[in-house]
N, C-alpha and C positions, 0 to 999 in steps of 0.2 A: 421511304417509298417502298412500295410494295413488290415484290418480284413480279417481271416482266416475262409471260407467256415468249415463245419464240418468235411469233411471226410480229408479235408488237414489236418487238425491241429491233426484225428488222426493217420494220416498216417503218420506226421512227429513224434509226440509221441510214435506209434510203433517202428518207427525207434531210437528213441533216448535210448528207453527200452530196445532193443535188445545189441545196442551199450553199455549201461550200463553192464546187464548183461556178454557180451562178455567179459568187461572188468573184472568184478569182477572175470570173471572165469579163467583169465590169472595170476589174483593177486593172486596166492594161497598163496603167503607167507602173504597179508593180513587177520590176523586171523578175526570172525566176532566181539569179544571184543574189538577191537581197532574201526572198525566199529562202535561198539555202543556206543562206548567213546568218538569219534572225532564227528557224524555225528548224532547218536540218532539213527539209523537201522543199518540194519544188513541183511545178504541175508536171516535169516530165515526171517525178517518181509514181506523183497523182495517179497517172497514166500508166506507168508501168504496173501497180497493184490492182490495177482494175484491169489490167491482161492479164494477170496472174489470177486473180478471182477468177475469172471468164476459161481460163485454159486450165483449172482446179476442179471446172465443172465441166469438162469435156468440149467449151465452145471456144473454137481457133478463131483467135483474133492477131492483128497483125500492130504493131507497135503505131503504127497509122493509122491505125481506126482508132485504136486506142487513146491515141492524142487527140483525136480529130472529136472525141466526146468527150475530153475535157478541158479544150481551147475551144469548141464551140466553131470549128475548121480547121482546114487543112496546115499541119504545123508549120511548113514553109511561108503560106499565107498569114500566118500570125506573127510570124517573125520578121516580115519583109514589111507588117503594117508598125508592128508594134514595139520591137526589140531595139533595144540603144546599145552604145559601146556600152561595155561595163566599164568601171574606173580602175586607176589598177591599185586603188584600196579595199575593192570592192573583191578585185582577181585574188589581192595576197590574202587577203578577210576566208575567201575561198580553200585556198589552196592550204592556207593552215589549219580551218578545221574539217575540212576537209580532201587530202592531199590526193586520195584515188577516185575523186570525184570528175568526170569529162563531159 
């Protein structure tokens, strides 16, 4: 493949971004513990890199808004529609690989 000029590579990275999230936002029954389990993120970290882009470039974003473009609404609202117990193989799964994880 040919080297990619900047603005392609980030226009296709926006694109791949968008397409991620659309998905995750289809996946509801993918809780974000399995996420962290299988893949090491989760839509909060989702969330939290795209505040950190956003506050890298000078624009204050708030961990709520930030959620709230990558859940697709308000995080409370997605968790009261969407969110199940975790199992607690699902908790120890967590906590072992990732111990300072909350």
């Amino acid at each position: 493949m040919s080297e990619l000029d900047d603005a392609t590579r980030t226009a296709l990275e926006a694109a791949a971004f968008r397409l991620l999230v659309d998905h995750l936002r289809e996946r509801t029954d993918v809780q974000n513990i399995d996420l962290m389990n299988l893949g090491g993120f989760c839509r909060n970290c989702l969330s939290n890199w795209y505040r950190e882009a956003a506050e890298a470039k000078g624009i204050a974003m708030s961990k709520a808004e930030s959620r709230e473009i990558v859940y697709g609404m308000p995080y409370e609202e997605w968790r009261a529609k969407y969110q199940t117990e975790a199992s607690p193989e699902a908790q120890a799964a967590l906590h072992k690989s990732h111990p300072h994880h909350d």
